[in-house]
C-alpha positions as CSV (number, residue, x, y, z in Angstrom):
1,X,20.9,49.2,-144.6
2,X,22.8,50.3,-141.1
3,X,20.4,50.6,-138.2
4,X,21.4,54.0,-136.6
5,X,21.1,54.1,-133.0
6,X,19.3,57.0,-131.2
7,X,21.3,58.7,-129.3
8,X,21.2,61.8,-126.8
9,X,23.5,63.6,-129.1
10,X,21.7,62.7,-131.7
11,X,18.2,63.3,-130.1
12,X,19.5,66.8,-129.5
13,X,21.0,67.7,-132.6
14,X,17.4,67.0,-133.9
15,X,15.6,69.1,-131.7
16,X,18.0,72.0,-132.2
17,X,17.5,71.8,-135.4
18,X,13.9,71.5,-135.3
19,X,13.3,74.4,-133.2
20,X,15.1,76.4,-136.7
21,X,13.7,75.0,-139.2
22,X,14.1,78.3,-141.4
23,X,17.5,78.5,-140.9
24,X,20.6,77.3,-141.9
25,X,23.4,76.6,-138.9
26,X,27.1,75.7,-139.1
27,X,28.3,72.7,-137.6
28,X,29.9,75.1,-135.2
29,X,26.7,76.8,-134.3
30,X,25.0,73.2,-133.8
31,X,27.5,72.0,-131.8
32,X,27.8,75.0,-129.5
33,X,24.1,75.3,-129.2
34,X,23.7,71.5,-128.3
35,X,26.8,72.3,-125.7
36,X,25.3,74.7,-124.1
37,X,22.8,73.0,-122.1
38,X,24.1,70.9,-119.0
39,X,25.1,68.0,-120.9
40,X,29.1,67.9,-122.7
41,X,29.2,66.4,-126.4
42,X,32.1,65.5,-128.3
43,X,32.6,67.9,-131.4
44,X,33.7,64.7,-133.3
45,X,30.4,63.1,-131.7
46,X,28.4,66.1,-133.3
47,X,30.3,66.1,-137.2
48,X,29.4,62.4,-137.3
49,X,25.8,62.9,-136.4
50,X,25.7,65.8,-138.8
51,X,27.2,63.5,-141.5
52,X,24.6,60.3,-140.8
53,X,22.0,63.1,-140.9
54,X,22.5,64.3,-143.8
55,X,22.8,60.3,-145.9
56,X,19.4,59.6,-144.5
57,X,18.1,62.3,-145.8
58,X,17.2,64.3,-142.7
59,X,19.4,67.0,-142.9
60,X,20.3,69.0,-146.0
61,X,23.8,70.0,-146.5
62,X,24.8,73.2,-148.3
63,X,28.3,74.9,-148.8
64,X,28.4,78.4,-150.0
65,X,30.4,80.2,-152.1
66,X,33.2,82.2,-150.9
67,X,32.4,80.7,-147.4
68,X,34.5,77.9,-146.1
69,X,31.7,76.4,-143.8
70,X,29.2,74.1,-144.4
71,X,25.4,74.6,-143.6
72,X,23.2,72.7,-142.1
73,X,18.9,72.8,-142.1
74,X,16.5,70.2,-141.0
75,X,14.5,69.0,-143.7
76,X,12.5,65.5,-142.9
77,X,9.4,67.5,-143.2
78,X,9.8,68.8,-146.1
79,X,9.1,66.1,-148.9
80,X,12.0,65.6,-151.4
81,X,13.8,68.7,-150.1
82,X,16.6,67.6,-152.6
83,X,14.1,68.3,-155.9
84,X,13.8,71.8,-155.3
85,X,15.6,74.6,-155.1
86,X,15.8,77.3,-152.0
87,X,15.8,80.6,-151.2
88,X,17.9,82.1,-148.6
89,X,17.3,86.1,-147.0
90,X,20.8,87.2,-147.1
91,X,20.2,89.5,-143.3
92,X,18.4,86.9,-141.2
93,X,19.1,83.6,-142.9
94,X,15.4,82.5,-143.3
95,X,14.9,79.4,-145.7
96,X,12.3,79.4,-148.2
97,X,11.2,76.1,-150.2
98,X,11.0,76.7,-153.8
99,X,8.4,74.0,-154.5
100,X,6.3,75.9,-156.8
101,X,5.5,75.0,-160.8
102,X,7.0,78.5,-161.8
103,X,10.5,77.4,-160.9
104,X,10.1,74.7,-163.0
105,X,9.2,76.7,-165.7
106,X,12.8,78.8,-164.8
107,X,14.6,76.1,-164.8
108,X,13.7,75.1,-168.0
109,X,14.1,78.3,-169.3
110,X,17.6,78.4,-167.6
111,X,18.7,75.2,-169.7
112,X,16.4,76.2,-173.0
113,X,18.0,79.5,-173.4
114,X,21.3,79.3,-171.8
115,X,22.2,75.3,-171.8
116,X,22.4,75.6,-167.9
117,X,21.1,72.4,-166.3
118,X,20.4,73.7,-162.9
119,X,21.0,71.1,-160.2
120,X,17.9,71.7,-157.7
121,X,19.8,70.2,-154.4
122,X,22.5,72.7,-154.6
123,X,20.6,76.0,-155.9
124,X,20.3,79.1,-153.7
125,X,18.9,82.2,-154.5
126,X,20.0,85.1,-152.6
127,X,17.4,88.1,-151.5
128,X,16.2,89.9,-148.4
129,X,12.8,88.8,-147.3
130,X,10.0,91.2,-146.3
131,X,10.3,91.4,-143.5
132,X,14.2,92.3,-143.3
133,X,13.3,94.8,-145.9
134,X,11.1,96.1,-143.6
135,X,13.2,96.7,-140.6
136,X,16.1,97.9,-143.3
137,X,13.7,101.2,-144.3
138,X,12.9,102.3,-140.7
């Protein structure tokens, strides 16, 4: 197994990222965000963090589609982020973990009545979360 070496870039992709936990950024967004404090990083620096991220299993990596970026959300504290699916508000971008039994139960339903295998690591459900549909009424 490579040993990864902790870097500042590194270090401060991390805490970017952990300070959003609900939300998912482009590499753009990260790297700009990390860029804008007093310290310069290499965009190429900041892709190949993103990438090394992502293999261990620290970041989870979604592409949408229609959209040509990928998206990035911190996900070490979630356990086994990659066996269930996510919900995404489609105003603020807010993450929600799908861990529940019910989805389960629709996924099975999903292959049982319609031969879809649903693949959990790359399922998003669209919606607007309460409290965007809150501020959407007034």
């Amino acid at each position: 197994m490579k040993s990864t070496y902790k870097t500042k870039a590194r270090e401060m992709i991390i805490a970017y990222l952990k300070e959003h936990p609900e939300q998912r950024l482009t590499a753009r967004e990260i790297y700009e965000a990390v860029c804008s404090g007093n310290v310069e990083v290499d965009r190429t620096t900041v892709y190949r963090n993103l990438d090394r991220l992502c293999e261990s299993g620290e970041l989870m990596r979604f592409k949408e589609p229609n959209r040509d970026a990928w998206y990035y959300q911190y996900s070490a504290e979630h356990e086994h982020c990659d066996r269930h699916m996510h919900a995404q508000c489609s105003l603020c971008g807010k993450i929600f973990h799908l861990d529940k039994p019910f989805v389960d139960v629709f996924a099975a339903e999903m292959l049982k009545e319609y031969g879809l295998e649903i693949d959990p690591s790359e399922t998003i459900i669209l919606g607007k979360c309460s409290k965007c549909r809150r501020i959407k009424k007034r």
